[in-house]
C-alpha positions as CSV (number, residue, x, y, z in Angstrom):
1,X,21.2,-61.8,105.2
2,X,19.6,-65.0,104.9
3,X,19.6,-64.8,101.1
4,X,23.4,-63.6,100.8
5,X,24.4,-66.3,103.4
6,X,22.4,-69.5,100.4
7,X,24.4,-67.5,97.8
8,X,27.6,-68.3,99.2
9,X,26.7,-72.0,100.0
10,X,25.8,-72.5,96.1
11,X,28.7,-70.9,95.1
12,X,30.9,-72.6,97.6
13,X,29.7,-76.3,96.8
14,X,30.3,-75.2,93.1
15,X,33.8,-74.3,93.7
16,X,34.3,-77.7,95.2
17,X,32.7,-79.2,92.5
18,X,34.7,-77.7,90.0
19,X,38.2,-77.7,91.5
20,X,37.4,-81.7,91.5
21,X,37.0,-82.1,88.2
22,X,39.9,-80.3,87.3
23,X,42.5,-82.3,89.4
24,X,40.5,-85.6,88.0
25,X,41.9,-83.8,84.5
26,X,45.6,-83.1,85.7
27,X,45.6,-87.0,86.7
28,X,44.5,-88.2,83.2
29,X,46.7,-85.8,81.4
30,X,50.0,-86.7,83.6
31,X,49.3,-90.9,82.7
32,X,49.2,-89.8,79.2
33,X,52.3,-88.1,79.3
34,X,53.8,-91.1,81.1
35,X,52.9,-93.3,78.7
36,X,54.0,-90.9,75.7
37,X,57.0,-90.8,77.6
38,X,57.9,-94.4,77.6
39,X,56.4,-95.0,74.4
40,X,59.3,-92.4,73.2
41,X,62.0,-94.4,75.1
42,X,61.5,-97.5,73.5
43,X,61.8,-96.0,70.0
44,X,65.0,-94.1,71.4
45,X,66.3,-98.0,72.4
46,X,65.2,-99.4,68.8
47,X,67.3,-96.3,67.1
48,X,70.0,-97.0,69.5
49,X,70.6,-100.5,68.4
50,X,70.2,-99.3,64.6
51,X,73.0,-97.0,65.3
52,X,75.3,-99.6,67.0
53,X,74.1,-102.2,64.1
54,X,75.7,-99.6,61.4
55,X,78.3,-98.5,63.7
56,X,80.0,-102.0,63.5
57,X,79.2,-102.5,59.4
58,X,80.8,-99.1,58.7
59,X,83.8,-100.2,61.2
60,X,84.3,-103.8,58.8
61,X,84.2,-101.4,55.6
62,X,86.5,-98.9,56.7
63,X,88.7,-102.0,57.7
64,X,88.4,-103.4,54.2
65,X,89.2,-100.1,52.4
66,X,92.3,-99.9,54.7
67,X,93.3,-103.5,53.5
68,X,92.7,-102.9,49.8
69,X,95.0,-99.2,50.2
70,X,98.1,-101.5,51.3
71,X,101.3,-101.6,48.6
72,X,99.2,-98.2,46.5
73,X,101.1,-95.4,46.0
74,X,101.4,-93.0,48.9
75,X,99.7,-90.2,46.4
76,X,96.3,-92.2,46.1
77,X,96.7,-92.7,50.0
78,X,96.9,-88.8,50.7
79,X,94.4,-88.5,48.2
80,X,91.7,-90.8,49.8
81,X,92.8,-88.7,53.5
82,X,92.1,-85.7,52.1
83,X,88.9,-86.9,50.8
84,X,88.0,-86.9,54.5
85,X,88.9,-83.3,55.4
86,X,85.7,-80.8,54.8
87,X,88.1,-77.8,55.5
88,X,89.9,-77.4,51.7
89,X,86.4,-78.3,50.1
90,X,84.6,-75.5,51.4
91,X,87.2,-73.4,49.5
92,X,87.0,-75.0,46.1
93,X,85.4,-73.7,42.9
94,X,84.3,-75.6,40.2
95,X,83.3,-74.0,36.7
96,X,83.0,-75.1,33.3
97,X,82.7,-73.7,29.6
98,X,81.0,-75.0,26.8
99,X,81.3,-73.1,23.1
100,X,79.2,-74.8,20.3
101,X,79.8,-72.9,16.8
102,X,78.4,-72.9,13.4
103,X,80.7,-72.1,10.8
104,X,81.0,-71.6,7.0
105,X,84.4,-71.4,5.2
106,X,85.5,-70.4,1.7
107,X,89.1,-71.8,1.3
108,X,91.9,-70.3,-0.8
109,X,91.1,-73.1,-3.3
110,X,88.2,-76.2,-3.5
111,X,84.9,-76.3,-2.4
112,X,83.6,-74.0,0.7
113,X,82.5,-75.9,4.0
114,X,80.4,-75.8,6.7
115,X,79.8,-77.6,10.1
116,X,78.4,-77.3,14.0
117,X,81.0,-78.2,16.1
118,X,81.7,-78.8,20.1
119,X,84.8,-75.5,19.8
120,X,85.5,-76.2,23.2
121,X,84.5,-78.1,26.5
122,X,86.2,-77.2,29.7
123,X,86.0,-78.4,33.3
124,X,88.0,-76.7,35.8
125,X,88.7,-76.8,39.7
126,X,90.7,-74.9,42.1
127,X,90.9,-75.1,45.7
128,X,92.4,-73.0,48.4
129,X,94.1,-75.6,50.4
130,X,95.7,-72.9,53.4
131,X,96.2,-69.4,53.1
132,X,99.8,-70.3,51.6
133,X,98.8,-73.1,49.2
134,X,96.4,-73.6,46.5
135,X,96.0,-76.0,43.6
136,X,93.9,-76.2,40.4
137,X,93.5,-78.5,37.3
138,X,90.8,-78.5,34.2
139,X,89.9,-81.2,31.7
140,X,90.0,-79.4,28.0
141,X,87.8,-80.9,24.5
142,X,87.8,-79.6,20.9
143,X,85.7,-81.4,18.4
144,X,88.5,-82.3,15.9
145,X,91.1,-80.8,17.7
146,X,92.2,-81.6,21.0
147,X,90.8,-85.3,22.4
148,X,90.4,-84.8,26.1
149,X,93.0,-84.3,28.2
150,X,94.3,-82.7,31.3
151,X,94.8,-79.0,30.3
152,X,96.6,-77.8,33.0
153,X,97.3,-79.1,36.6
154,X,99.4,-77.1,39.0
155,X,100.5,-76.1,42.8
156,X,100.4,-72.9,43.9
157,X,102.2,-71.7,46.4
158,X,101.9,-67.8,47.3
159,X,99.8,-65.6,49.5
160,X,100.3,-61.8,48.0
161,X,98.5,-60.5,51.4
162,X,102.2,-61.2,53.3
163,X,104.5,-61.8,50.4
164,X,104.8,-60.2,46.6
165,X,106.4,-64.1,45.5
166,X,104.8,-66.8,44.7
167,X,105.7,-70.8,43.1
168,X,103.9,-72.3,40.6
169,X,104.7,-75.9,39.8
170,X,102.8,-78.1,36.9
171,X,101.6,-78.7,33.8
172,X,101.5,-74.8,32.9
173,X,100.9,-72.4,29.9
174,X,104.4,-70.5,30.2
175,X,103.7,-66.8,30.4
176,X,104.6,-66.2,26.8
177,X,102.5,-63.6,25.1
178,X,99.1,-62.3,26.5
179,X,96.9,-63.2,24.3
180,X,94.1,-61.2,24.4
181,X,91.4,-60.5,21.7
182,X,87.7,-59.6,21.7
183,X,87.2,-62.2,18.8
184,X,85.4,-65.8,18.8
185,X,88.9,-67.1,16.8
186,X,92.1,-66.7,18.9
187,X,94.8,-63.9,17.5
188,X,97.2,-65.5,14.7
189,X,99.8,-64.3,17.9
190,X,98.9,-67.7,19.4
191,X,99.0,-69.3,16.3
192,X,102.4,-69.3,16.8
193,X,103.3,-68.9,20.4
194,X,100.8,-70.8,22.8
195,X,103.5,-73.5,24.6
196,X,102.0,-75.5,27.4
197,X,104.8,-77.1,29.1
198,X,105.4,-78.7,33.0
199,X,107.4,-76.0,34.5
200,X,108.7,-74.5,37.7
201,X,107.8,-70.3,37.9
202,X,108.8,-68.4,40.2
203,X,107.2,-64.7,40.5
204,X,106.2,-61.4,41.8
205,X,103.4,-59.2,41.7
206,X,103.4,-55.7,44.0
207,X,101.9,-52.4,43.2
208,X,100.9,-53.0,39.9
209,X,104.2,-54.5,38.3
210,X,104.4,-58.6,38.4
211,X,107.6,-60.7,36.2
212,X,108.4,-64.2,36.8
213,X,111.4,-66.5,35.2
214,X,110.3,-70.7,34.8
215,X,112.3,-73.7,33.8
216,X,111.2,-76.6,31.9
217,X,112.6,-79.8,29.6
218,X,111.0,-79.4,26.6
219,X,109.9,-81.5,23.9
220,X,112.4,-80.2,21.1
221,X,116.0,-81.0,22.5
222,X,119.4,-79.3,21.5
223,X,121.4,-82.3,20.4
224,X,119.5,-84.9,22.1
225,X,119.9,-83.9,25.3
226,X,116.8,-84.7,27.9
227,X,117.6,-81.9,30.8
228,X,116.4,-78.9,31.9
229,X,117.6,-76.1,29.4
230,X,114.8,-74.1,28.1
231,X,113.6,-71.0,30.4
232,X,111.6,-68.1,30.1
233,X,110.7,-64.5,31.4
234,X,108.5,-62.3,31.9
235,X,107.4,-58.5,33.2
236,X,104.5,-55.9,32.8
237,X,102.5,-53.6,34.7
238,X,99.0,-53.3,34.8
239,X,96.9,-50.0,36.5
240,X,93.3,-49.6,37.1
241,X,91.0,-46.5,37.6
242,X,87.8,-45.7,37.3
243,X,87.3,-45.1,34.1
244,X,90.6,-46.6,32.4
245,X,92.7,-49.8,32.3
246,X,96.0,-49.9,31.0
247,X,98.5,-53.1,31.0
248,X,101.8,-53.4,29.5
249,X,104.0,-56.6,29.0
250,X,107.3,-58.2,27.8
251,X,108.1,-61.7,27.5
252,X,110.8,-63.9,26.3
253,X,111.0,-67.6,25.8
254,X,114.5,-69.2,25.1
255,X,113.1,-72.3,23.2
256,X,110.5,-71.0,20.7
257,X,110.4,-74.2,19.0
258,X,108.5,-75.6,21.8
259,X,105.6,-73.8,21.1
260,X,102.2,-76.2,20.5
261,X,102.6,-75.4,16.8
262,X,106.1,-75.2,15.9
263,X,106.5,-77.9,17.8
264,X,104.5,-80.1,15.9
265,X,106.1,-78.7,12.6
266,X,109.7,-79.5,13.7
267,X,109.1,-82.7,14.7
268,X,107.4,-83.1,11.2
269,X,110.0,-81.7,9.1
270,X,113.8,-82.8,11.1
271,X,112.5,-84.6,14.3
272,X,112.5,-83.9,18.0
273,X,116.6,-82.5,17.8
274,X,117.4,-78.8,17.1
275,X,121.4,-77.9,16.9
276,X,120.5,-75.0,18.9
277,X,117.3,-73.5,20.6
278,X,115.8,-70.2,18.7
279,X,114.3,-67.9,21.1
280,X,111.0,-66.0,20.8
281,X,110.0,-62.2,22.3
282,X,106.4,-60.6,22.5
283,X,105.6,-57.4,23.6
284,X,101.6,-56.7,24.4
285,X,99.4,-53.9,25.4
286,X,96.0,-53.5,26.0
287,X,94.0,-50.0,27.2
288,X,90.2,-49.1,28.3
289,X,88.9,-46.2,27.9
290,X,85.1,-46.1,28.8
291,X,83.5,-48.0,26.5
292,X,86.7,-48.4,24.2
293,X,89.4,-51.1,24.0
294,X,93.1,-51.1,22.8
295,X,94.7,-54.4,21.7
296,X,98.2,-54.6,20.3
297,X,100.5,-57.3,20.6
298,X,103.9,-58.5,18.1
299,X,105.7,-61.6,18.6
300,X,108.7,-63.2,16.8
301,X,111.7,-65.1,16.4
302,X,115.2,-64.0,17.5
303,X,116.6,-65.6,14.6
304,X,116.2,-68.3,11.9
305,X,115.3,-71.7,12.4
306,X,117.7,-74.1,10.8
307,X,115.9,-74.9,6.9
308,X,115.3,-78.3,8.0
309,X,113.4,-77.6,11.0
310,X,111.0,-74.7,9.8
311,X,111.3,-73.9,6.1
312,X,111.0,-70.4,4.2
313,X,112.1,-70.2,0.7
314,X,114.7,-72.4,0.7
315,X,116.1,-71.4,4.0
316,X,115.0,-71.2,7.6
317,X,112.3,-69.5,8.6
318,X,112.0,-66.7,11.2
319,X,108.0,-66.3,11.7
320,X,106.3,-63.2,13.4
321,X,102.8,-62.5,14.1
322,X,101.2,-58.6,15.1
323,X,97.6,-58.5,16.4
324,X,95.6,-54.9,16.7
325,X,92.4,-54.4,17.6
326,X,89.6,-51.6,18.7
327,X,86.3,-52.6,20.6
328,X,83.1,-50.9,21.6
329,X,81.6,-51.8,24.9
330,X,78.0,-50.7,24.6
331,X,74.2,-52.3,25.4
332,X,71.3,-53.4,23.0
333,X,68.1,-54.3,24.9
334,X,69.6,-54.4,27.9
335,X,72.4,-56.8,26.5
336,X,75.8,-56.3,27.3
337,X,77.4,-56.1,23.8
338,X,80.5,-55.8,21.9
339,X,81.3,-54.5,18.8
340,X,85.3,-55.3,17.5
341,X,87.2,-54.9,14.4
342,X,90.8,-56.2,13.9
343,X,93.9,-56.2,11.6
344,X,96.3,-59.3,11.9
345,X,99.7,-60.6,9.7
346,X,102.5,-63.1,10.0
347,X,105.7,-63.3,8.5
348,X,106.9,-66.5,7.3
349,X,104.8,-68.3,8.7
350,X,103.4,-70.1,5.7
351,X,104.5,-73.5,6.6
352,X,101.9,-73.2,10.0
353,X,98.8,-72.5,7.6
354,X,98.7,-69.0,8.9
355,X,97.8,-66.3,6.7
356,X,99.8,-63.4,5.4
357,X,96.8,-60.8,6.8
358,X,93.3,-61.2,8.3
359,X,90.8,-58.7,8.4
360,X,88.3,-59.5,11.2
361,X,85.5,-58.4,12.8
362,X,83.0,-59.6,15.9
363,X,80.1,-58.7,17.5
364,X,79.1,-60.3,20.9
365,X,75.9,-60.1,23.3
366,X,74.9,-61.8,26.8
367,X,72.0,-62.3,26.0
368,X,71.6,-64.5,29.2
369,X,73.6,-64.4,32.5
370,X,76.9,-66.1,31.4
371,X,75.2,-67.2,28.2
372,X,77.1,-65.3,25.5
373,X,76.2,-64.8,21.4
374,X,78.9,-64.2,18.9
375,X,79.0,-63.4,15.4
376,X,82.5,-62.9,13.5
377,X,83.5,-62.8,10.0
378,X,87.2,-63.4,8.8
379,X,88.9,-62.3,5.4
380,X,92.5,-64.1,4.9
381,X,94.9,-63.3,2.1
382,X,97.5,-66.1,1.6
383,X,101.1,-66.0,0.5
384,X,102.5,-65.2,-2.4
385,X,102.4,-67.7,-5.0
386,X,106.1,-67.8,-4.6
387,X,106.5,-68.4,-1.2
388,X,107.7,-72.0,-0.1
389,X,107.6,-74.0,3.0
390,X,106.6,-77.5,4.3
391,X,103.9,-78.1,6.7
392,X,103.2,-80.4,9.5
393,X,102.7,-83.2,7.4
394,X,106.0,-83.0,5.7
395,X,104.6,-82.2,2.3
396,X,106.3,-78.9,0.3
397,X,103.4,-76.3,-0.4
398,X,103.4,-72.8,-1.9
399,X,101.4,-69.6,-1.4
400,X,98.1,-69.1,-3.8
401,X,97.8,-65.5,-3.3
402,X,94.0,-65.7,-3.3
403,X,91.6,-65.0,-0.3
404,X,89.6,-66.9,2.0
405,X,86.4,-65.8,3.9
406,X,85.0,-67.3,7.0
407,X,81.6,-67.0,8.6
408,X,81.5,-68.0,12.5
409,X,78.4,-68.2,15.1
410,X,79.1,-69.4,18.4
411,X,77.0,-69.4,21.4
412,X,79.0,-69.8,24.4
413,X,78.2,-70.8,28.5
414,X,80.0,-70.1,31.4
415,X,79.2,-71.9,35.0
């Protein structure tokens, strides 16, 4: 008993002992705090007064930007608003393309060439401003070509989830002819019929059919008059599965003479004044079958242009172009790769440096993500010797009946 009872006393004054020391700890830990505490509140009072110091500096800029925006143009106003608004940007895509080629060309006559040149440079953006409205412009370059310029620039206005119509408003490519090839060169069908024009199009697309009709004052004017007389239309049908693609389209265009290129040869040859507007039609088709795709595509003239505004053998000229092609989808070393051969021809079109045929072929490979590989040969036969037109630069020229070969490598990006 007497030895249990000393145990206890021990471990009783050791208790004590310890539960002292312990609250002596609490009390040094809670000053700490304290003084962590207020040591945080003064740097919380510095920040503060940062804060209001930059507060009032950006309220004496915003002041000045609002004083230099007085008498500009209510556009550059909305424009500097919307600036402001996070909600459109978080919809907006911006891509680019860049296609450098090395080429070597054996003309009809003279010395061949060769040359590495910037093909194209593109810079695009479109935005989804509401569910209703949506907008888009690019910035296009080709070396020796094309200087750069706005492309296109255009307002959308359409959502196909609660209506089949849509309006486009801009500067536009009018939905004349489709276009499509698997070559690095484009078809001689846009040789001839590319127009870019500003235009108003209005349109459908609902279970697989789409048209549209579109209005614009072109460039070439019927007797000098600057209004809004040329128009254009347009209807297909496209259908998808899972192992086929098939489209279908027919277009017209009341002013072909306001095509990029015929355009440039009217203008050359009698001036910016027609007596009357010659219309152009195109009818297109293109089908995938597995690995294999179906291009075909003619366009032409409704009639003859007057002989003093695109020439032919003394008279006017009535051009055409026809584009066929067959591709091979297929993989090398896990590259996605295609394999295409092609048969082109115009008809009087001698005056636009087109060739009478073209045998082509291509071969393309990715051989990175969006990095693309191309390799395409062309073999042109020119017109007859006695063919006559005049070309852009007013000067008369005939056909040579020879052949020309060209050699193209182009190595293309996409982001």
């Amino acid at each position: 008993m007497h030895t249990k009872s000393l145990s206890l006393s021990i471990a009783a004054i050791c208790g004590v002992s310890l539960a002292g020391t312990a609250l002596a700890g609490a009390e040094e830990t809670i000053e700490q705090r304290l003084q962590r505490m207020e040591a945080q509140m003064q740097t919380m009072q510095l920040q503060l007064n940062k804060q209001a110091d930059t507060i009032q500096r950006q309220s004496a800029t915003i002041a000045a930007q609002e004083a230099e925006l007085e008498g500009t143009p209510k556009r550059l106003k909305k424009l500097e608003d919307a600036e402001g608004d996070g909600n459109w940007f978080e919809n907006t895509e911006v891509g680019a393309v860049i296609e450098v080629e090395a080429g070597h060309h054996s003309p009809y006559e003279g010395d061949s060439e060769n040359d590495i040149v910037l093909a194209t440079f593109e810079l695009g953006i479109e935005s989804q401003i509401t569910d209703w409205v949506s907008a888009g412009a690019s910035l296009l370059y080709e070396e020796d070509d094309t200087p750069l310029e706005v492309d296109v620039a255009y307002i959308h206005i359409g959502n196909e989830e609660k209506s089949p119509f849509y309006l486009t408003v801009g500067q536009l490519y009018a939905p004349f002819g489709a276009f499509e090839t698997s070559m690095v060169s484009d078809p001689l069908t846009l040789e001839i019929g590319e127009a870019r024009e500003t235009l108003g199009r209005l349109g459908f697309a609902a279970n697989g059919f789409n048209g549209s009709v579109y209005v614009f004052n072109g460039d070439i004017k019927k007797d000098g008059d600057n209004v809004i007389n040329s128009w254009g239309a347009n209807a297909g049908y496209a259908m998808e599965s899972e192992n086929m693609k098939l489209s279908f389209g027919l277009d017209y265009l009341g002013n072909l003479g306001d095509s990029d290129a015929l355009q440039a040869l009217i203008d050359a040859t009698g001036g910016s004044e027609v007596s009357s507007h010659v219309g152009g039609i195109t009818a297109n088709a293109m089908a995938e079958f597995g690995s294999f795709v179906l291009i075909g595509e003619y366009l032409a003239a409704t009639e003859a242009f007057e002989a003093n505004e695109v020439a032919w053998n003394g008279g006017g000229a009535e051009p055409s172009a026809w584009n066929i092609e067959a591709g091979y989808n297929f993989s090398i070393g896990g590259m996605e790769s295609t394999l295409a051969i092609g048969y082109q021809g115009t008809e009087e079109a001698l005056g636009l440096g087109l060739p009478e045929r073209r045998v082509i072929a291509a071969l393309s490979m990715g051989v990175y993500e969006n990095t693309t590989l191309a390799f395409e040969y062309a073999h042109d036969t020119d017109y007859d010797n006695s063919d006559s037109s005049i070309n852009a630069d007013g000067a008369g020229i005939t056909g040579t009946d020879k052949h020309a070969d060209t050699l193209t490598m182009q190595l293309a990006v996409e982001f």
